[in-house]
N, CA, C and O atoms as a GROMACS GRO file, in nm:
protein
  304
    1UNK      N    1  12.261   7.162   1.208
    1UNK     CA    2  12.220   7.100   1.333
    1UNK      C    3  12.221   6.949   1.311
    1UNK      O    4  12.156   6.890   1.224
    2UNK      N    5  12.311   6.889   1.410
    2UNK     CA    6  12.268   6.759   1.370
    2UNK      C    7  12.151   6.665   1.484
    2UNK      O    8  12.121   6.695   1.600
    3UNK      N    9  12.105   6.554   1.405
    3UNK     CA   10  11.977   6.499   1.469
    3UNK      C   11  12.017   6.388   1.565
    3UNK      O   12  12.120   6.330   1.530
    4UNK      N   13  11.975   6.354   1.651
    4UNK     CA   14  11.979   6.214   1.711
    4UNK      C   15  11.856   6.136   1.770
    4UNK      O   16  11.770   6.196   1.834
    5UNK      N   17  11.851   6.021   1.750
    5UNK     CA   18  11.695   5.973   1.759
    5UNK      C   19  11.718   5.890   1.901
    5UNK      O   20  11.832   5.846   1.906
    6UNK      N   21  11.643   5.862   2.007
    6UNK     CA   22  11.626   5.858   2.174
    6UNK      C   23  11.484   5.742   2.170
    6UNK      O   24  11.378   5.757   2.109
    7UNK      N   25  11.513   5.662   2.230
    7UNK     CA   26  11.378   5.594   2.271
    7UNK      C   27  11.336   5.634   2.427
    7UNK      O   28  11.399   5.657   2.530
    8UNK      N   29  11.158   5.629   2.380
    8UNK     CA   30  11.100   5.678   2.486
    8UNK      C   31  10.935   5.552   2.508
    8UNK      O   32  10.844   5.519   2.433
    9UNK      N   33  10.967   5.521   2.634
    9UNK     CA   34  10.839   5.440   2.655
    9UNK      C   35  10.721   5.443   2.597
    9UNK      O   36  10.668   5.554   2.595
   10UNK      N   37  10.660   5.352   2.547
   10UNK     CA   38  10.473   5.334   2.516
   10UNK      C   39  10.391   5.403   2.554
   10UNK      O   40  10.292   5.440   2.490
   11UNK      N   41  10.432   5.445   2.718
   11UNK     CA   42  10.336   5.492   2.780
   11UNK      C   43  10.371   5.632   2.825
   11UNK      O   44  10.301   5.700   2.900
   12UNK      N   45  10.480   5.667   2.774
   12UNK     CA   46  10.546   5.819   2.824
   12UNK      C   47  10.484   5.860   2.703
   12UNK      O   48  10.395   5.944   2.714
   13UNK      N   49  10.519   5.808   2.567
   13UNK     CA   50  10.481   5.866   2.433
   13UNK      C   51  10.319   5.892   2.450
   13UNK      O   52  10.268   6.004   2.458
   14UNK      N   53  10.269   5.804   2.454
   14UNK     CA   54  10.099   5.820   2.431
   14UNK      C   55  10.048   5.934   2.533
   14UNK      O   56   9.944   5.997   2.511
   15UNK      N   57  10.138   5.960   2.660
   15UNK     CA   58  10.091   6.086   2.750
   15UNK      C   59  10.147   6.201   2.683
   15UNK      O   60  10.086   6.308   2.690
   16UNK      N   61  10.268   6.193   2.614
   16UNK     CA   62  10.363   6.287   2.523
   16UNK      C   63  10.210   6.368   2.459
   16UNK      O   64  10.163   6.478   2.486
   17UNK      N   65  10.170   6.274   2.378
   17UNK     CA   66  10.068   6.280   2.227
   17UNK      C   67   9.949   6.427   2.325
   17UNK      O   68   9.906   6.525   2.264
   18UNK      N   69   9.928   6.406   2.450
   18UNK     CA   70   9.833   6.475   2.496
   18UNK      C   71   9.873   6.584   2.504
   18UNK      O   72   9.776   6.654   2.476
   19UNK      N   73   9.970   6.656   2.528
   19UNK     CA   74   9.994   6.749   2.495
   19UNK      C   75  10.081   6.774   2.422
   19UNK      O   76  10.198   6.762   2.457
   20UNK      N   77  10.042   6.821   2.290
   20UNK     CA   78  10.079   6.852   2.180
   20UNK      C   79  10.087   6.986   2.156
   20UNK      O   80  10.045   6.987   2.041
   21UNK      N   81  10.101   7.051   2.171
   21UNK     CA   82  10.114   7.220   2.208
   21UNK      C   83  10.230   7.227   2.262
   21UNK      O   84  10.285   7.337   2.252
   22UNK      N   85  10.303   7.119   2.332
   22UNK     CA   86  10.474   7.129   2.407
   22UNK      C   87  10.553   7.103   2.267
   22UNK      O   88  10.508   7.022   2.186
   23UNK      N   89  10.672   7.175   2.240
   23UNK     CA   90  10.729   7.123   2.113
   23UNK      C   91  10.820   7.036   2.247
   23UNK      O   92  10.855   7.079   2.357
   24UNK      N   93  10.842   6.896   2.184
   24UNK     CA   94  10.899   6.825   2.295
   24UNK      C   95  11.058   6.797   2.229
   24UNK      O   96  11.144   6.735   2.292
   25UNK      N   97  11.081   6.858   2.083
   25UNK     CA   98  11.193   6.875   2.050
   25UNK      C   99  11.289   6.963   2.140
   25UNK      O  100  11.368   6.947   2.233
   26UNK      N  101  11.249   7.048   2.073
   26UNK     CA  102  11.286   7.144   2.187
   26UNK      C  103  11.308   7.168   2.319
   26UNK      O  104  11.392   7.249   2.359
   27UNK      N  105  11.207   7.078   2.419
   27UNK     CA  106  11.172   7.076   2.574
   27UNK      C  107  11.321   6.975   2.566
   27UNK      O  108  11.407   7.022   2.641
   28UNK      N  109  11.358   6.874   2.506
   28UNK     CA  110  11.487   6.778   2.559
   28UNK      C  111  11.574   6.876   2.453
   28UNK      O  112  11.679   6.819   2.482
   29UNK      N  113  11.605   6.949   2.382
   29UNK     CA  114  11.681   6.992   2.314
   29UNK      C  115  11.782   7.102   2.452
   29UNK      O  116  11.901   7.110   2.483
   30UNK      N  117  11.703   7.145   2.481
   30UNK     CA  118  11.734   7.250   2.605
   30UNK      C  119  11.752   7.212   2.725
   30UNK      O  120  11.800   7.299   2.797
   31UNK      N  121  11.719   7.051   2.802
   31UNK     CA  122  11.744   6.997   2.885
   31UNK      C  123  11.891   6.945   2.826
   31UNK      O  124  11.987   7.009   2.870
   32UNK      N  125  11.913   6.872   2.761
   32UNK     CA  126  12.038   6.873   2.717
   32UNK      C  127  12.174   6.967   2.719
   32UNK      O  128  12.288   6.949   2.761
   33UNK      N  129  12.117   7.057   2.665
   33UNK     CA  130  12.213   7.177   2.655
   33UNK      C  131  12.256   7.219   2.810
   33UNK      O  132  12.369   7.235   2.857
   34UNK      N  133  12.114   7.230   2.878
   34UNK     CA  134  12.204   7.250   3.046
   34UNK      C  135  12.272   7.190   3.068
   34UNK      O  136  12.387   7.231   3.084
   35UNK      N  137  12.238   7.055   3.082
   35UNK     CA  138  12.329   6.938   3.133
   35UNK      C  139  12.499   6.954   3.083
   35UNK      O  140  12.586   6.932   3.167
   36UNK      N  141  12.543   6.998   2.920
   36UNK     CA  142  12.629   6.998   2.885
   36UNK      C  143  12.736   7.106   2.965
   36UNK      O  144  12.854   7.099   2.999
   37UNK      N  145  12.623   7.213   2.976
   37UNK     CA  146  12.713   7.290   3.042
   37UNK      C  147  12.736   7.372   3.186
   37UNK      O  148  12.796   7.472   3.226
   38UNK      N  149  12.626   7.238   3.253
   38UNK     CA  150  12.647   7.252   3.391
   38UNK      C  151  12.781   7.146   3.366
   38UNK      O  152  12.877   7.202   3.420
   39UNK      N  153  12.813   7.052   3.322
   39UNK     CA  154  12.985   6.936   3.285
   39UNK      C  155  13.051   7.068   3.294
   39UNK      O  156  13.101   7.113   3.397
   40UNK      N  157  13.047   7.132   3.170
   40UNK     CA  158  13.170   7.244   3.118
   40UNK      C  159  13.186   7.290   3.241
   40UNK      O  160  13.305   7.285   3.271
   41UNK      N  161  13.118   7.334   3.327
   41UNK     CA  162  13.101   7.452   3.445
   41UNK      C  163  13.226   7.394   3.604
   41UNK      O  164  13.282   7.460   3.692
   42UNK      N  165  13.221   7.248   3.570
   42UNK     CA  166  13.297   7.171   3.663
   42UNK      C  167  13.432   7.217   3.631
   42UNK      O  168  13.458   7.240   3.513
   43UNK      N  169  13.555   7.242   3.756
   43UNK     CA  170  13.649   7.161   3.756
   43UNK      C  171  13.695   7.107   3.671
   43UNK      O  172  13.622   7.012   3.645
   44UNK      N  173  13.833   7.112   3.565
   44UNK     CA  174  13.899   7.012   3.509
   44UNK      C  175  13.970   6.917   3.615
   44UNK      O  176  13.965   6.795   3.598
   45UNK      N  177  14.031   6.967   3.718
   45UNK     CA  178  14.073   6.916   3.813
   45UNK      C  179  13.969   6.813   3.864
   45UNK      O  180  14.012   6.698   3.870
   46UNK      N  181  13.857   6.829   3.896
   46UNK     CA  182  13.738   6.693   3.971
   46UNK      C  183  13.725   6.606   3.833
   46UNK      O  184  13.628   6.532   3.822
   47UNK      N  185  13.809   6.613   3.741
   47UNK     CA  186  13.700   6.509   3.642
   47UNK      C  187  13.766   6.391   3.654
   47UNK      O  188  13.722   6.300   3.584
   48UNK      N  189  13.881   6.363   3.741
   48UNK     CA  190  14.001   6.251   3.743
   48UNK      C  191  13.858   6.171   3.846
   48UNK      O  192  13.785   6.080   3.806
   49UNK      N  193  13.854   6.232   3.966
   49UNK     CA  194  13.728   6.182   4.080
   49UNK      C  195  13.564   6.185   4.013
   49UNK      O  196  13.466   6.162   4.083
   50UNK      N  197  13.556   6.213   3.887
   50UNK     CA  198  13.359   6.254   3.852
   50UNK      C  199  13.343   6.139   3.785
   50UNK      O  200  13.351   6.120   3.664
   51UNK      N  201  13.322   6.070   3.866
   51UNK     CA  202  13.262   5.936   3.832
   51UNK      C  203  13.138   5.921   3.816
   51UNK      O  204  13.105   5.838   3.731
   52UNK      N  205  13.031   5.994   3.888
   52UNK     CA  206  12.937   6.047   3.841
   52UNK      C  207  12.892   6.107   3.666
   52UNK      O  208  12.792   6.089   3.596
   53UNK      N  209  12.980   6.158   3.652
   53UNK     CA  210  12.908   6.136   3.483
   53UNK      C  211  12.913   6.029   3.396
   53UNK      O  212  12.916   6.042   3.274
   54UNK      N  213  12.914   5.945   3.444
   54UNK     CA  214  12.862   5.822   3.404
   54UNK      C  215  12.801   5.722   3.487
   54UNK      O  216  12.771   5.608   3.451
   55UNK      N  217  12.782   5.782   3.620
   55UNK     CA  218  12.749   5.690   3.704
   55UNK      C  219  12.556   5.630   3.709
   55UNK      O  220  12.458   5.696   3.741
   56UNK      N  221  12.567   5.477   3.662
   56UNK     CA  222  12.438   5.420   3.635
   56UNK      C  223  12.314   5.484   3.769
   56UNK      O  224  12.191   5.488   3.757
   57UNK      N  225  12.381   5.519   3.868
   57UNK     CA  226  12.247   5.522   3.994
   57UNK      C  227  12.229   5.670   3.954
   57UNK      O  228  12.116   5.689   3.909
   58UNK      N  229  12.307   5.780   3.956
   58UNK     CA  230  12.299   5.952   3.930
   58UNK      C  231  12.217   5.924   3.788
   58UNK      O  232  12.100   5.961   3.790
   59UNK      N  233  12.266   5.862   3.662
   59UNK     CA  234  12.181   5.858   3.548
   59UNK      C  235  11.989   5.840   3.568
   59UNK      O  236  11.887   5.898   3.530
   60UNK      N  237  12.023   5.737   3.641
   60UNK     CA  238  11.896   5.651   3.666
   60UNK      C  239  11.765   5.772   3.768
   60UNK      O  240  11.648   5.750   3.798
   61UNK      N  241  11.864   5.912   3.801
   61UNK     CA  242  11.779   5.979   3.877
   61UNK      C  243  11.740   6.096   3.796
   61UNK      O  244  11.790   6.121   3.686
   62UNK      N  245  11.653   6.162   3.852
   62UNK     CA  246  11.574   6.289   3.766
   62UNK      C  247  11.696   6.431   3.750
   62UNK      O  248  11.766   6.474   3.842
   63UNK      N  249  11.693   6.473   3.632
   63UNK     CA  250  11.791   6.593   3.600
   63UNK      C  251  11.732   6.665   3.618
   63UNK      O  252  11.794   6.764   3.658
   64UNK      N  253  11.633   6.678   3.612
   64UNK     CA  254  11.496   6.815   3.647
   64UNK      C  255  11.512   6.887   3.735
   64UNK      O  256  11.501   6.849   3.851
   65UNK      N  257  11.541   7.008   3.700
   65UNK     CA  258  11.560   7.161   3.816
   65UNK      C  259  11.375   7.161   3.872
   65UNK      O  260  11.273   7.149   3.804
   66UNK      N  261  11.389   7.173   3.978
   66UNK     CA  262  11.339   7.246   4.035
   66UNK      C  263  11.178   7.301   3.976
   66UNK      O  264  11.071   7.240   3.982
   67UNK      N  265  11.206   7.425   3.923
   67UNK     CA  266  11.129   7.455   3.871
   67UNK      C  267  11.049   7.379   3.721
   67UNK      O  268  10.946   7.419   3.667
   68UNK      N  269  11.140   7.256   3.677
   68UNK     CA  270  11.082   7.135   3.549
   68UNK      C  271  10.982   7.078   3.647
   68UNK      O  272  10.865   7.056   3.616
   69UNK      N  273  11.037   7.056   3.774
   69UNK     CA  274  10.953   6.909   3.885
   69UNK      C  275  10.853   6.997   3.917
   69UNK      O  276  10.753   6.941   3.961
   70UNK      N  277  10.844   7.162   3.905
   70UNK     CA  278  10.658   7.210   3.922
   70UNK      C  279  10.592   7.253   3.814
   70UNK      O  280  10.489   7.318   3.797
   71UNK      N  281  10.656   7.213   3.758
   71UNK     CA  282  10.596   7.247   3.590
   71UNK      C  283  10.525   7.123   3.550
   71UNK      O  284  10.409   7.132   3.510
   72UNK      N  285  10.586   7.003   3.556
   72UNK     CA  286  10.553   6.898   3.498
   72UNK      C  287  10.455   6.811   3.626
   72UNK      O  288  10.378   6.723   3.585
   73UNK      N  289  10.461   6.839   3.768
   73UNK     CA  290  10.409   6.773   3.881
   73UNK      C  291  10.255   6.751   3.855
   73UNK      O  292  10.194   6.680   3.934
   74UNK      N  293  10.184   6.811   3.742
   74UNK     CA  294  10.076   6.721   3.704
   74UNK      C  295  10.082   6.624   3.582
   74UNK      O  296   9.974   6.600   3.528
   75UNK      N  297  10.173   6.577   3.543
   75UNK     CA  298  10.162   6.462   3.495
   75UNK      C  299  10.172   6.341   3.584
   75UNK      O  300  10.131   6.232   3.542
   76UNK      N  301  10.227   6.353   3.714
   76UNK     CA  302  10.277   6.265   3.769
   76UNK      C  303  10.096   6.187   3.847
   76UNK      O  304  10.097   6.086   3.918
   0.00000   0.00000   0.00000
């Protein structure tokens, strides 16, 4: 398995620390993995037009299904 190290805010981390019972490796290990293969799941044909996977405003928005945004809706 290989590792990769991610920065995460002051203040995301120190709320991170409170719950400690989430392995949070894992919680982005598996957000990741969707993401990869909701890509795979596209069209080879749309990827000439998917400007979107790299696009700064789509990045800049929440990847969170659904059911992450009522899971997590008390941290907010």
């Amino acid at each position: 398995m290989t590792n990769i190290t991610l920065s995460i805010d002051d203040e995301v981390y120190r709320k991170m620390r409170r719950y400690s019972e989430i392995k949070w490796s894992e919680f982005v290990r598996k957000c990741v993995q969707k993401r990869v293969e909701e890509l795979e799941h596209l069209d080879k044909d749309d990827w000439d037009n998917a400007r979107f996977l790299g696009d700064e405003k789509l990045l800049s928005e929440s990847w969170a299904s659904k059911e992450d945004e009522e899971s997590f809706a008390y941290l907010q």
